[in-house]
C-alpha positions as CSV (number, residue, x, y, z in Angstrom):
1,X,0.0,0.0,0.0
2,X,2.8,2.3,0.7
3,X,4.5,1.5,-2.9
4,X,1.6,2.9,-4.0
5,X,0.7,5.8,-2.5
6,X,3.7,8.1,-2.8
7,X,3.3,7.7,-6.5
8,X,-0.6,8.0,-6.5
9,X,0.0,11.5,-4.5
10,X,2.4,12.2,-7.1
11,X,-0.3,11.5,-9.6
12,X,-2.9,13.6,-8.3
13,X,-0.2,16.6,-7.9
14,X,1.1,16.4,-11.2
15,X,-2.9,16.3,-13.1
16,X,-4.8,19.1,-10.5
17,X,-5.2,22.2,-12.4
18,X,-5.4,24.1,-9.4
19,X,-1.6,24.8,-8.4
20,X,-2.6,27.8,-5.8
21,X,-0.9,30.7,-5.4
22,X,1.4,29.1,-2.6
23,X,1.1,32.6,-0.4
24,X,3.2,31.0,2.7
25,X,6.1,30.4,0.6
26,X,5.9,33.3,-1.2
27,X,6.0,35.3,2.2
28,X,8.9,33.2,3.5
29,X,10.9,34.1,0.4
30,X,9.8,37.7,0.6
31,X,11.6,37.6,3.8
32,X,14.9,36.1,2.4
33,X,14.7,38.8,0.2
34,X,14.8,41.5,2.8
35,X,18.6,41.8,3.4
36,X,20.8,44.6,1.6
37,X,23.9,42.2,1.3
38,X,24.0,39.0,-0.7
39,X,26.3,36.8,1.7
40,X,23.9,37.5,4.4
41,X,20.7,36.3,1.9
42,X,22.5,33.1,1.1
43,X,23.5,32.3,4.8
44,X,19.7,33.0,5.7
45,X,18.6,31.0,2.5
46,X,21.0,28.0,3.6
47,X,20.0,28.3,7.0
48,X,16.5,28.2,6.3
49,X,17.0,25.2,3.9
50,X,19.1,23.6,6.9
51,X,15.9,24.6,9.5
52,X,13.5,23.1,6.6
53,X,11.6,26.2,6.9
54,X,10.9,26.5,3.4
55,X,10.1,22.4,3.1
56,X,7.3,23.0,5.8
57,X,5.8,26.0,4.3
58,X,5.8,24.2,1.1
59,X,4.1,21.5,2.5
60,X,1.7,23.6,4.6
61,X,0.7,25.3,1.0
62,X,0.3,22.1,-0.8
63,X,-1.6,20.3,1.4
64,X,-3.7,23.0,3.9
65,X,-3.6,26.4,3.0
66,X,-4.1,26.0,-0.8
67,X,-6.8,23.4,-0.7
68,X,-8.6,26.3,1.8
69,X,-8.1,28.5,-1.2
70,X,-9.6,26.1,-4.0
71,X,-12.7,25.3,-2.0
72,X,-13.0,28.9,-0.1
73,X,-11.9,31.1,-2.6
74,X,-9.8,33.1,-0.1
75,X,-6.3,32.0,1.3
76,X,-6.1,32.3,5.3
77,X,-2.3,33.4,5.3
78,X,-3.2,36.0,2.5
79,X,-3.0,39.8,3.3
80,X,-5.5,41.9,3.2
81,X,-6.8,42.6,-0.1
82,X,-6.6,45.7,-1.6
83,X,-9.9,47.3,-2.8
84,X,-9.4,47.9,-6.8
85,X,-11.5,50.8,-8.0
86,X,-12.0,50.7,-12.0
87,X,-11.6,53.6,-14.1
88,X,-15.3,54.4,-14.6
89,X,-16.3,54.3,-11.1
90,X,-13.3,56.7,-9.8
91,X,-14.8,58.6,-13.2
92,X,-18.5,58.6,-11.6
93,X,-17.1,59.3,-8.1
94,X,-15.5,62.8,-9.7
95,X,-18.2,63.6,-11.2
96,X,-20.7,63.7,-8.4
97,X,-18.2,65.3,-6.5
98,X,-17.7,68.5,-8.7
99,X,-21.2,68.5,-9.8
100,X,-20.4,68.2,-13.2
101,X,-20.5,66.3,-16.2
102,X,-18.2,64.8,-18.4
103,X,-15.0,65.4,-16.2
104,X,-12.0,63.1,-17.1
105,X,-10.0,61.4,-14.0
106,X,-6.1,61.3,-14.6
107,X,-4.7,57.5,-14.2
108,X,-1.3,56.6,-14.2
109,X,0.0,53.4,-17.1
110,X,-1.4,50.6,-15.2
111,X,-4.5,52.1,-14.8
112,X,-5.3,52.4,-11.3
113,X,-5.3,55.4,-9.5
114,X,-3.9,56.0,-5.5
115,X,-2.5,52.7,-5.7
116,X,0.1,52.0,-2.8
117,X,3.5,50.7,-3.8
């Protein structure tokens, strides 16, 4: 039974269309990335390969956190999502503000406006 179900899981990894969007590891490596000098990030990197922090969080995305997101439709180690206002409503919002018609709203090239970066 054992023979068979390492390469069964492998199976079932390897076919799902869902990957997820693997938020735990993402954040772990977001905070690898933190340090100015190189050395340091590869100590940190080997250190946390060494610890198997990054092997647990993968795991802990594979298995919990990104089921949770296929069935949920929201991740539980996700930050808080940012509200996304479309051209034509920031448009509207202008133009009941100044009381006027036909006023254009400035965007920068990605198209949002206020985002924060």
């Amino acid at each position: 039974m054992k023979r068979l179900a390492i390469p069964a899981l492998a199976v079932i990894l390897i076919l799902s269309a869902c990957t997820g969007s693997f938020t735990l590891t993402n954040k772990v490596n977001k905070f690898n990335k933190i340090f100015e000098n190189p050395w340091v990030e590869e100590v940190v990197f080997l250190a946390m390969v060494i610890v198997p922090v990054y092997e647990i969080s993968l795991i802990a995305d594979m298995l919990i956190f990104n089921s949770i997101e296929f069935w949920t439709g929201e991740n539980p180690v996700a930050e808080e999502q940012q509200i996304t206002l479309t051209d034509d409503v920031l448009r509207r919002a202008d133009t009941a503000r100044s009381g006027r018609h036909g006023i254009s709203v400035g965007t920068d090239r990605c198209g949002s406006r206020g985002s924060r970066r």
